[in-house]
BATORPA-502848 format. One record per residue: z, y, x of N, C-alpha, C, O in turn; residue in one letter. Coordinates in steps of 0.05 Angstrom, whole numbers, plus 5000, padded with zeros to 4 digits. Layout:
ZYXZYXZYXZYXA/...
***
This chain:
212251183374209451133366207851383372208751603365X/204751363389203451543394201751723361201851683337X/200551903375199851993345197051783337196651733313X/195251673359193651513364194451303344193551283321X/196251143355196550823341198450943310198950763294X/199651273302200251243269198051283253197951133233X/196151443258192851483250192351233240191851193216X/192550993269189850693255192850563240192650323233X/194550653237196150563214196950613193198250483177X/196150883194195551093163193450963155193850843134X/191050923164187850933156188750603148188750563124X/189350353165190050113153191650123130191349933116X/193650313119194350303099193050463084194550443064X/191250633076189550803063187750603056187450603031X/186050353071184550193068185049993053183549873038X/187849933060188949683047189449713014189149562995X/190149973016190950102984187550132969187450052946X/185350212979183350302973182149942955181349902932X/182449772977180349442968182449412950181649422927X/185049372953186549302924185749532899184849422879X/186049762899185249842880182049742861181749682837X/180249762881177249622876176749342866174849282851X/178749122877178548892871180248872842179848682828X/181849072834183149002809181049092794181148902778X/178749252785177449402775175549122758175949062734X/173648982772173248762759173648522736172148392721X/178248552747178748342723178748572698177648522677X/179848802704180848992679177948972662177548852641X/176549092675172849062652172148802648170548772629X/173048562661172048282648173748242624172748112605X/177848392624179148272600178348492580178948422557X/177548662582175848842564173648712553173648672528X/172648662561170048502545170548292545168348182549X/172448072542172647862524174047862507174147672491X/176048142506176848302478174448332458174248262434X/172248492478170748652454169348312435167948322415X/170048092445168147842443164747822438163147802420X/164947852461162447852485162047502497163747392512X/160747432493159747182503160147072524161146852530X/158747292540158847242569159147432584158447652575X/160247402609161147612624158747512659158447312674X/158047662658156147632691157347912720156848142725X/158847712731159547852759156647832780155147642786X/156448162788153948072804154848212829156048422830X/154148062850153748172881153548432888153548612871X/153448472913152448772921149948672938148248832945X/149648332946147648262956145448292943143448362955X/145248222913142848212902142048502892142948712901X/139948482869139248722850136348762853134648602861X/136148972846132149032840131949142869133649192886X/129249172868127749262889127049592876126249792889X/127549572856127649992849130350102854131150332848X/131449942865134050062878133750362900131850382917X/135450512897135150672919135850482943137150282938X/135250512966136150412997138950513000140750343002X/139750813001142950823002143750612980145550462989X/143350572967146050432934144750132947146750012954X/143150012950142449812959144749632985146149432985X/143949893007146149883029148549913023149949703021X/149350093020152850213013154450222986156150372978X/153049972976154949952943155349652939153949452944X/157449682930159249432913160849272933161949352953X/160648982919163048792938161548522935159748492917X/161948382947161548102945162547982924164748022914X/159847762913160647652888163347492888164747492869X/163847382906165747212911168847392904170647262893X/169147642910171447742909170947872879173047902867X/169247922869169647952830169247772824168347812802X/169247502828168647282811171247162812172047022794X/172847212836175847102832178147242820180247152812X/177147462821178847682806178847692782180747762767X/175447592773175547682748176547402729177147412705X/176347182745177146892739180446882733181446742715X/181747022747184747042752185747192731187547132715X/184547392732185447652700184347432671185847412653X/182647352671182547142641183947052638185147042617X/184946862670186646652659189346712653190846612635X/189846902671192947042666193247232637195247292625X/191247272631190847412596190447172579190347212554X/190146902588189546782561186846862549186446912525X/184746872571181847002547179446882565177246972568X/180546682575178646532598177046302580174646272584X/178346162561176346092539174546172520173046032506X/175046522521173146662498170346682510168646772494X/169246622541167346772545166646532573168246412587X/164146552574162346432604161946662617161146892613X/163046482638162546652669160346592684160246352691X/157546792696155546802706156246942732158247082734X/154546912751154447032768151747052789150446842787X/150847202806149447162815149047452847151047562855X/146847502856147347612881146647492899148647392909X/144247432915144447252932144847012938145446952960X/144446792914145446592910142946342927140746282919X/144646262950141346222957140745802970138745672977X/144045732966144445432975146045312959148145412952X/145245122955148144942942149844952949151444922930X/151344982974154145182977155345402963157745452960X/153545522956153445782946154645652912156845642901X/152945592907154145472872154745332869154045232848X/156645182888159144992893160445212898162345222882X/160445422913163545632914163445772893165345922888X/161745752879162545952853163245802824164345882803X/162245562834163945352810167145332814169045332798X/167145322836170145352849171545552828172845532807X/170545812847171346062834171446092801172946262792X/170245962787170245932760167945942743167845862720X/165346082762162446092743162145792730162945582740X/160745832707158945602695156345682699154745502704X/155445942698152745982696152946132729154746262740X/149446002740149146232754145846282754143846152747X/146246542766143246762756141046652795142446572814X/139046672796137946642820134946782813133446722795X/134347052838131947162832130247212855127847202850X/130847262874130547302905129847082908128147012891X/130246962919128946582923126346482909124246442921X/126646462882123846572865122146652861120146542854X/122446932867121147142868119547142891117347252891X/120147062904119046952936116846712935114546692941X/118746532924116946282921114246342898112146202900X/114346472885111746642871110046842889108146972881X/110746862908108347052928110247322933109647422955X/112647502918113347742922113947812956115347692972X/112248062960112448142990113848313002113548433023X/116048312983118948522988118648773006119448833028X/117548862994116349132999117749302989117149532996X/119949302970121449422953120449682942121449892952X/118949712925117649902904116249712879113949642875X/117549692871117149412841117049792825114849902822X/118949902819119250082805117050242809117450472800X/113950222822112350392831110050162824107750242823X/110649862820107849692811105449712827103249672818X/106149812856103849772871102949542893101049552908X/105649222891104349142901103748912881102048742886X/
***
């Protein structure tokens, strides 16, 4: 093996280890809070969020709702604590596809603000946190 092709197979296993670590992170704080008995638990996107977002954390943060909403669906059920609490979700939620896959995944509730927010006139200008438009 060249030193070339052990590199992109170090870094494939550096990567591989990295999303498993991240995807477990979701169920652990969802069976946490249906310990603390908390009502509801809301997985949210990295698609959605405010418009006072910084642009880096906007761009370069989180995961798709879909991959904490199954994770965090799987850790209840495997804890036995999937009855203490409703599952929300939201992020981009923008077709009935969309909340058909997340009924799948386990949501009962889901959140929608982008779509809305639009259909009310917002000109995504992203400075809400500045109230100037």
């Amino acid at each position: 093996m060249d030193a070339t092709s052990h590199s992109h197979a170090a870094l494939a296993w550096t990567t591989r280890r990295l999303l498993n670590n991240l995807l477990v992170v979701p169920g652990v704080v969802a069976a946490g809070v249906a310990k603390a008995k908390s009502d509801r638990i809301t997985v949210s996107g990295h698609d959605g969020g405010t418009g006072a977002s910084s642009w880096t954390g906007v761009k370069n943060g989180g995961l798709p709702w879909e991959l904490g909403l199954a994770e965090t669906q799987q850790t209840l059920v495997l804890n036995d604590l999937r009855s203490r609490v409703k599952l929300q979700t939201d992020g981009q939620l923008k077709t009935g596809r969309d909340v058909m896959v997340a009924a799948l995944l386990g949501a009962e509730e889901f959140g929608f603000a982008t779509g809305p927010l639009i259909a009310l006139g917002c000109i995504m200008m992203r400075k809400c946190h500045l109230n100037t438009c």
